[in-house]
N, C-alpha and C positions, 0 to 999 in steps of 0.2 A: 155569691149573689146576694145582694140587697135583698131582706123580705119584710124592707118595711115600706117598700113601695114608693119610697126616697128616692131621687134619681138626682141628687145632690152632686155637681162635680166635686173634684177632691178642691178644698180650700187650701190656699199658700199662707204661711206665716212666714216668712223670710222668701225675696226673689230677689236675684240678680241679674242684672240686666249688663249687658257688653255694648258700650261703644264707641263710635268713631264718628266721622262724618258723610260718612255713605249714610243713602236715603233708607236703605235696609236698618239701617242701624238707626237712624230718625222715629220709623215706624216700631221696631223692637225697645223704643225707649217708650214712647206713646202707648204701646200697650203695656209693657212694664209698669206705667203710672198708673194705668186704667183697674190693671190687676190688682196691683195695692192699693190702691184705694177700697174699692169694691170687699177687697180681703179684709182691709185693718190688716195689712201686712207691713213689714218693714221693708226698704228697697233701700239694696244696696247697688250703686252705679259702679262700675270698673273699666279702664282702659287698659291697656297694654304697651307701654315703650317698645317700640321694635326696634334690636340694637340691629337685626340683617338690611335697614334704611338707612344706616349711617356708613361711612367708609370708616377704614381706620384710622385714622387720624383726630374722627368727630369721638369715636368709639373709648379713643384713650384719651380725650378732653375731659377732664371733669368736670370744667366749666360749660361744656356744649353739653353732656350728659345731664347736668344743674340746669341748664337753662330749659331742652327740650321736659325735661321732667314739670320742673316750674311751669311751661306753659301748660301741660297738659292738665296739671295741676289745678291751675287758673278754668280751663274748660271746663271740667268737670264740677269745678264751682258753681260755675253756671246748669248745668243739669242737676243740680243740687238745689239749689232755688229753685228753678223750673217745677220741678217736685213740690219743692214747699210750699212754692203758691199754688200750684194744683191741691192742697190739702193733703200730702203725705206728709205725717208727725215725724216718723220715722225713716231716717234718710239716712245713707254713710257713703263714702266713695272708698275707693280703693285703688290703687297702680298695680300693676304688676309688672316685668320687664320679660323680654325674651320673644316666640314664639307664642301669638294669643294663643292659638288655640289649647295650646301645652300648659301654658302658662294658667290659663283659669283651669284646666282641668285638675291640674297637678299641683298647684299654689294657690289658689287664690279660691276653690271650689272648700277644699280642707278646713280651708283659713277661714272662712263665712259662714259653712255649714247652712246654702242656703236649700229651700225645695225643690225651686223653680230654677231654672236660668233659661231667659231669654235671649237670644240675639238676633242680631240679620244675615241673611244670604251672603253678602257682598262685601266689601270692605273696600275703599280706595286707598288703604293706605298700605306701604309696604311694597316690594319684589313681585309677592305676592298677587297683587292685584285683586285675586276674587276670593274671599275670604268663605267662599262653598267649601274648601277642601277644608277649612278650618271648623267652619258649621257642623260638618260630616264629621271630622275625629272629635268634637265635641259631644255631639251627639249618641257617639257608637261607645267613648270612652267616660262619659260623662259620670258620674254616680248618684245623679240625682234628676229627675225630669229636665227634658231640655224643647224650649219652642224654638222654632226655627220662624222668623217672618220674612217675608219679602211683599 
């Protein structure tokens, strides 16, 4: 227990934020910015290639692998500025491939060593469809704070 009467939440120095382009994932970048800033934090953005949205054919393309990579790439450029003009100094992105929810837990959580990670509810993209189930094993497997928004 605090007994200095501080009632201070815990401050972020490093948050990672997940996304896509579901609106869950809109609002979980929007506070991700809000947070860093507010912190003087660094914000690290990350998306996830998902090879289970490609058939095999696209899967053993290297040049379809290159390209989808490149765009997402290119996306994340853009919430990278987004950032900067909001006044975050500190910005980085990151990919990861596979399974998101595996993926940032298990690669990309290690790889950043961030506080926080943020994400949304939801996802449009992928088999998958509702990126809850991906939230949840984030959440439970996580090793570091995890916000869920929606």
């Amino acid at each position: 227990m605090d007994t200095t009467g501080s009632m201070d939440p815990k401050k972020f120095t490093r948050i990672l934020v997940g996304v896509d382009d579901s609106p869950d994932a809109q609002l979980a970048f929007r506070y991700a910015m809000n947070r860093a800033k507010f912190d003087d934090a660094e914000l690290v953005i990350c998306s996830v290639l998902e090879s289970d949205n490609m058939n095999i054919y696209q899967a053993l393309s290297k040049d379809y692998v290159h390209g989808q990579r490149s765009d997402l790439q290119t996306h994340l450029q853009e919430y990278e500025k987004l950032a900067r003009r909001f006044g975050i100094t500190k910005v980085k992105i990151i990919i990861g491939e596979g399974d998101p929810g595996e993926t940032i837990v298990k690669k990309i959580i290690p790889e950043v060593e961030p506080d926080l990670l943020v994400v949304g509810s939801l996802s449009q993209s992928g088999v998958r469809k509702y990126f809850g189930s991906q939230a949840a094993y984030m959440a439970k497997y996580s090793p570091v704070s995890v916000m869920i928004v929606r």
